[in-house]
N, C-alpha and C positions, 0 to 999 in steps of 0.2 A: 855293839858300840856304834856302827853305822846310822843302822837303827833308830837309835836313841837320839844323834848327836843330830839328823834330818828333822826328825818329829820336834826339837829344841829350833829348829829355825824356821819350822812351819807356824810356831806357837805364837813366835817376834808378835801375830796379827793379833794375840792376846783373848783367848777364849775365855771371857768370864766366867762360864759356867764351870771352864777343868773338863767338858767332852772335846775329845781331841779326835774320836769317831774314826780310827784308824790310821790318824796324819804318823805312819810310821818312818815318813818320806818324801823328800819333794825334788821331781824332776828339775833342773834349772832350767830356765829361759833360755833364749839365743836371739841376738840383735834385737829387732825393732817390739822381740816380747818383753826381753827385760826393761826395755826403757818406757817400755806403757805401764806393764805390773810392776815397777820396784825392784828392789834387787833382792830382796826375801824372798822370790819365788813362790810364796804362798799360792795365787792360784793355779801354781806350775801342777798337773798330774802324777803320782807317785809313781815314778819310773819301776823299771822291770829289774832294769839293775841298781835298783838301793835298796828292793824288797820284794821279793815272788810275788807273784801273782794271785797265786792260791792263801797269800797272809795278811794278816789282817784285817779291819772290820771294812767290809766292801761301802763303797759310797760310789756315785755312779761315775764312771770311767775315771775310779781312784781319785774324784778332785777334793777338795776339800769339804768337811760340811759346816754351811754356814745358814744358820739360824735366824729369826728376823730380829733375836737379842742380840747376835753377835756385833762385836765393835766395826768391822767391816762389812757389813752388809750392803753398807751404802756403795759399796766400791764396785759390786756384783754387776754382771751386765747383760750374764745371760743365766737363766738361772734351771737346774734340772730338779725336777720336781715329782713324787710318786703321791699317784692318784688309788692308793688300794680298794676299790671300791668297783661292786658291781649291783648295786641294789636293782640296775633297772634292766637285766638279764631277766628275761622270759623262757628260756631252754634251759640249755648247759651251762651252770654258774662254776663262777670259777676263776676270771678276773683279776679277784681282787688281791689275788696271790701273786698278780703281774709282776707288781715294781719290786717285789723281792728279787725272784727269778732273773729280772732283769736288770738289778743290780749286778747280782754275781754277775753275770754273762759278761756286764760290763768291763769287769777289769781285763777281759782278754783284748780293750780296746789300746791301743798304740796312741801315740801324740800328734799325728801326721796321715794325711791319704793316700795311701799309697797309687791312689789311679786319678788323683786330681791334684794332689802336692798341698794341700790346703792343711797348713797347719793351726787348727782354732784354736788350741789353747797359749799358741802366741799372739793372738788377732784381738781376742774378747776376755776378758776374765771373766770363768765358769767357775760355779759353785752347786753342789749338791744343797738342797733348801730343805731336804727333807719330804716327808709325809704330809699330806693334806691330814687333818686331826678330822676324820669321817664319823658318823653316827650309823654302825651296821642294821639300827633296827630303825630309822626314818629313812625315807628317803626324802622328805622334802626338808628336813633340816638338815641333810647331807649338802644338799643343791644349795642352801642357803650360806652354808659352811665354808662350801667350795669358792662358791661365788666373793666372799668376803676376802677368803685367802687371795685371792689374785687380783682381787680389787686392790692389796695392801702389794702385791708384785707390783702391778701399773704403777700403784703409785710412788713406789721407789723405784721407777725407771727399769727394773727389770724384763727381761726379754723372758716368756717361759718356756719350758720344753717340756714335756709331762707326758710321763708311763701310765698307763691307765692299766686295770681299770675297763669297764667297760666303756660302751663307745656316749651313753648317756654323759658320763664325766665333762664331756666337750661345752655341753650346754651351759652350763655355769661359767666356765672359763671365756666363756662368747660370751655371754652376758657382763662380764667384767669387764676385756679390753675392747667389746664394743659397744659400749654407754656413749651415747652421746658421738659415735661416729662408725656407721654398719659398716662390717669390714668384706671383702673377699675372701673366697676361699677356694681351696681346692683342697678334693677329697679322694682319697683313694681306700676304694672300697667295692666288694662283691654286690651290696644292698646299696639303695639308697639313704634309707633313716627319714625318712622324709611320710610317713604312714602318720596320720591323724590320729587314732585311739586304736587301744588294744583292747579287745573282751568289751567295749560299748562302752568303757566308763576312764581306763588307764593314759592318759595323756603324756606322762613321762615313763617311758622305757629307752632301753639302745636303739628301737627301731624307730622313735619319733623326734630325735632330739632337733634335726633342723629344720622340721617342718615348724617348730616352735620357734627356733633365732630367726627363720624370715619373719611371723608373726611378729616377734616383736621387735623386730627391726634393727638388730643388732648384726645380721646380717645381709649385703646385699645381694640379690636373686639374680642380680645382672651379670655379678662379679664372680660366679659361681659356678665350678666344674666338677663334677663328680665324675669320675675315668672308674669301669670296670666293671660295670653293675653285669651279674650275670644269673644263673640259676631258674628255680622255681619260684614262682610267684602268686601270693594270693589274689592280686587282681591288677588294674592299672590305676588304681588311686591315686598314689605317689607320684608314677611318673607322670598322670594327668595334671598334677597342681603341680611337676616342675617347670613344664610345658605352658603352663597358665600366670606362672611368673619370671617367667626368662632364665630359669636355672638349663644349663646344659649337662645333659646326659650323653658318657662317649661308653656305650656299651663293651664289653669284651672282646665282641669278633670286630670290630674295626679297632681296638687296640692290636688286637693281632694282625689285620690288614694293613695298618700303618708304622706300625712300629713306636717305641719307644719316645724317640726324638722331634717323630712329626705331631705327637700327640702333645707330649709337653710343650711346644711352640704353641701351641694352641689353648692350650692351658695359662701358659704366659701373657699369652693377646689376652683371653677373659679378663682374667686380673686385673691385668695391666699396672701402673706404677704404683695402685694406690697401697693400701695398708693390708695388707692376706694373713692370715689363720691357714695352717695347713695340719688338717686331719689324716693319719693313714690307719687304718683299720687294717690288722694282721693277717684279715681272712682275706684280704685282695689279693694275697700271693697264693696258689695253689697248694693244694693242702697236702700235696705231695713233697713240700718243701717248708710247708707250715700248718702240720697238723693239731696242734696244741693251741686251737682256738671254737669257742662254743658254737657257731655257726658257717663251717665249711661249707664251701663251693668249689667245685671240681671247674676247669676248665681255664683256672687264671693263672699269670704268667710263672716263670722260674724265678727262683734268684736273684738271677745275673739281671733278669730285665728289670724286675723289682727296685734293685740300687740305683739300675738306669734314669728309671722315673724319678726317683726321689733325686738325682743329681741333677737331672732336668729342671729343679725349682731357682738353680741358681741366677742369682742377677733379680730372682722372686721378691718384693719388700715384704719380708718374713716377718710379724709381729709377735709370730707366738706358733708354738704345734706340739703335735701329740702322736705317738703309737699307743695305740689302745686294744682290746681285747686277747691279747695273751692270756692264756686260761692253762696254767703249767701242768692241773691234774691230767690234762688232757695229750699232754709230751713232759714226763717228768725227767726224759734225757738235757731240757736244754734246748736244743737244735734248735726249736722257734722263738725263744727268747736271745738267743744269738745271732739270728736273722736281725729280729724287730730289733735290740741294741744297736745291730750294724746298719738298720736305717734311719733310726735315731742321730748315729752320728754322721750320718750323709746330710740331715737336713740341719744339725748346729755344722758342720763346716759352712753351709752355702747363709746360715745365718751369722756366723763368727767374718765372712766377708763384710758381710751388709754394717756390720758393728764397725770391724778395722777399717773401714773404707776402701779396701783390698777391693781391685775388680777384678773377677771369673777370668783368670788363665786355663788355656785349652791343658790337658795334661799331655806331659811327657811322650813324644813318641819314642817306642822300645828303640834299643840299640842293636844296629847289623850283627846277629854271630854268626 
């Protein structure tokens, strides 16, 4: 009856369609949430205590799913989005099984941070958007696909955050929110993506996607950090044309020389105020911690430094980001999909700031026991 009587007050928002997509529950608000969202609750997260965790139909970190027919779409502000798709994996495919896996994992996420107190889903109103509708056997009507979907996000003022998918996915979505004005970005990744053709003829794969958004100008070269790159290499191509366009590259072993904090400061100075895209590719954390992705590299941070970085964006003018290449055949326990979800929800906290006008409080220091 519980059950029942929450999913009846999630609905007040009036699903035309009759998919209610799990709304078996709606967390309530508290202060300055409920009086931004209403007093429906609707984009409150399905609490732990009005329905397990393990029930019903997963949406990502339990919000609601709203579609771009739903009557409140337009109310949306930040919007979570799965990118299933990896047409442009050259190794180990696998990807596009992402945003499932990383659904589930989601519901183990809470309403609040527990290490920076940032509560998003009282700050911004989040909505699951669903699925990019992909074409598994083009890829360039995929890219065109993708590309339209988030041209129709921009233009309902949505903010995206998107499961990929491989890391090619990013390209499209760079082409959408920056038309008409190149954004910054910062990337966290083992590669760079930045390789000009595969096999003499492939120009779109995971490994070429932002040597393309400089080209076309959807990105800026200036505003742009790529933290992490490490591994074997087939030559210095890439990093010679980041070098030849003012993209900065902060290798591995000076992440680990400087640490966490003095990096992201510097990440922050690139950018700087204007409009950022933020990429994190799941193979940047060590694959000792995140094996369930198509192209490991031994040698990159833990965990714990992984959140670091991602919490570092805060105060970042976030326009849009993505975790991408989870590949579950490859960890079908989970473990790296609950990584990549838990920094997923590091980078909407420090975006659900940016929304509520909330500015970056230090967290909590522990209590004397």
């Amino acid at each position: 009856m519980i059950g029942y009587a929450l999913r009846g007050a999630r609905d007040t928002g009036g699903d035309t369609d009759g998919d209610t997509d799990g709304d078996t529950g709606g967390g309530t608000g508290a202060g300055r949430g409920r009086a931004m969202q209403g007093q429906d609750g609707f984009f409150q997260p399905v609490s732990g205590f009005d329905s397990p965790r393990f029930a019903g139909i997963p949406t990502f970190m339990r919000l609601p799913h709203v579609g771009f027919g739903h009557p409140r779409i337009g109310e949306v502000q930040i919007g979570l989005i799965g990118a299933p798709w990896d047409g442009g994996t050259t190794n180990r495919p696998g990807p596009r099984h992402g945003p499932r896996q990383l659904r589930d994992a989601s519901t183990m996420i809470r309403a609040q941070n527990g290490a920076t107190w940032v509560a998003p889903f009282a700050l911004a109103r989040c909505a699951d958007l669903g699925d990019v509708a992909v074409n598994p056997g083009d890829l360039m009507d995929t890219l065109a696909r993708m590309e339209a979907f988030y041209t129709r996000v921009r233009e309902l003022g949505i903010l995206p955050l998107t499961a990929g998918g491989d890391h090619l996915c990013t390209l499209p979505i760079l082409r959408a929110l920056g038309r008409g004005r190149p954004l910054g970005m910062v990337q966290f990744d083992s590669h760079t993506d930045l390789n000009d053709v595969y096999f003499g003829t492939s120009r779109y794969t995971h490994g070429t996607p932002f040597r393309r958004a400089v080209e076309e100008g959807v990105l800026d070269p200036e505003r742009y950090v790529i933290i992490g790159v490490r591994g074997t290499a087939y030559g210095r191509e890439d990093r010679d044309f980041a070098a030849s366009v003012g993209i900065r590259i902060i290798p591995i072993a000076e992440v680990h020389a400087r640490g966490p904090e003095d990096v992201m400061a510097e990440a922050r100075e690139i950018v700087g105020a204007g409009e950022t895209y933020v990429t994190y590719d799941i193979d940047f954390v060590d694959p000792t911690f995140a094996p369930g992705t198509g192209t490991p590299e031994v040698g990159g941070p833990n965990s714990w430094a992984a959140l670091q970085m991602a919490r570092g964006l805060r105060g970042v003018n976030v326009v849009g980001a993505d975790l991408v290449e989870v590949s579950p055949p490859f960890d079908p326990s989970g473990g790296t999909a609950w990584l990549g979800v838990s920094l997923m929800f590091e980078m909407l906290c420090g975006m659900a700031e940016r929304v509520g006008g909330a500015a970056p409080v230090a967290a909590r220091p522990p209590r004397d026991i």
